[in-house]
N, C-alpha and C positions, 0 to 999 in steps of 0.2 A: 832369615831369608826375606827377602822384600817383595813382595805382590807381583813385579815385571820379572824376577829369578825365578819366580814361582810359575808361574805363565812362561817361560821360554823352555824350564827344565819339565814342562809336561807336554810343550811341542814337541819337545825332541823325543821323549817317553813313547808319547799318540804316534808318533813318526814311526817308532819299531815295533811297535804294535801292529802298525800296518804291515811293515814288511814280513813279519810273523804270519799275517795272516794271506799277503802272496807267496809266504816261500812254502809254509806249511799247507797251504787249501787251495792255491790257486794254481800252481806252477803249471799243473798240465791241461787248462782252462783256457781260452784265447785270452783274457785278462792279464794271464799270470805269463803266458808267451809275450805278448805285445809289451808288459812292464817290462822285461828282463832282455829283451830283442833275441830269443829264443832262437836258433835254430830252423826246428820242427818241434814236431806234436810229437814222436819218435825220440828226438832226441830230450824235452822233456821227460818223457817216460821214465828213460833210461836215467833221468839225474834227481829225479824227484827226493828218493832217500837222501842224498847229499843234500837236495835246499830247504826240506823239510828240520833238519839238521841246523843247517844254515840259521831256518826263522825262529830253531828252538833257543839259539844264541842271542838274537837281537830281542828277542822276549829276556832274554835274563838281564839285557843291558836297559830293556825300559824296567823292569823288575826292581834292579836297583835304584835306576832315577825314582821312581814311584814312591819306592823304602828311603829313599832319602829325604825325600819332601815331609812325607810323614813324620819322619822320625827329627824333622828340622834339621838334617846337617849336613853342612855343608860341603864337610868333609869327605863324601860318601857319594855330594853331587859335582864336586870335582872332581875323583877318581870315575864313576863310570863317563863323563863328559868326555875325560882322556881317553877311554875307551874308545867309547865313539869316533873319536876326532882318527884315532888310529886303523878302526877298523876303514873310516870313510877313505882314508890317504889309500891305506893298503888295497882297496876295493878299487879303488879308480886306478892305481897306478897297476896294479896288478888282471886288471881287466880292460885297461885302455881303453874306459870309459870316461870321462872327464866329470860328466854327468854325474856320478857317485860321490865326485868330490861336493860339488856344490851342493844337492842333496842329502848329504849325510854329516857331513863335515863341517861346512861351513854354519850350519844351525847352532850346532855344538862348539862350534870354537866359539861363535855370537855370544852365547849363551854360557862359555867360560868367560868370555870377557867381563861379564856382568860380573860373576859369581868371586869375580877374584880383585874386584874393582868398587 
């Protein structure tokens, strides 16, 4: 892996990490409502279990990029990057966010380009 592979696939890593820590800690917080364009305060209540859920996912997807840095391979940083890319498409198109795409997706596809180039 190369020092710029290394540096993008822990952007992307730090990137789910946060969202772990909006979906898991924040969600029913004004932070965690204005990130997600919530509703109400109500209707987070009511979905917390699901996003808490939710950040417990994106934590295993920076988990893997992490383990794969470590562990040098590359192979491990293209499969969860595919991850990524997937879950970003399916979030944006499935929430009619666009936003999701560009922020999830597009880092990760960036960052496959490197990794397969």
């Amino acid at each position: 892996m190369t020092l710029i592979t290394i540096i993008l696939i822990a952007f992307v890593a730090l990137e789910h990490l946060y969202f772990l820590y909006l979906e898991m800690f924040m969600w029913t917080k004004p932070k965690g409502i204005k990130a997600f364009g919530l509703k109400s305060k109500q209707f987070a209540e009511d979905t917390k279990v699901l996003a808490a859920n939710q950040g417990l996912y994106n934590g295993f997807l920076a988990a893997g990029l992490i383990f794969s840095v470590i562990q040098n391979e590359m192979k491990f940083a293209i499969f969860f990057l595919i991850c990524v890319t997937i879950a970003g498409i399916y979030g944006s198109y499935s929430t009619k966010q666009i936003k999701l795409f560009y922020v999830q997706a597009v880092p990760a596809i960036i960052t496959l380009i490197f990794c397969l180039f």
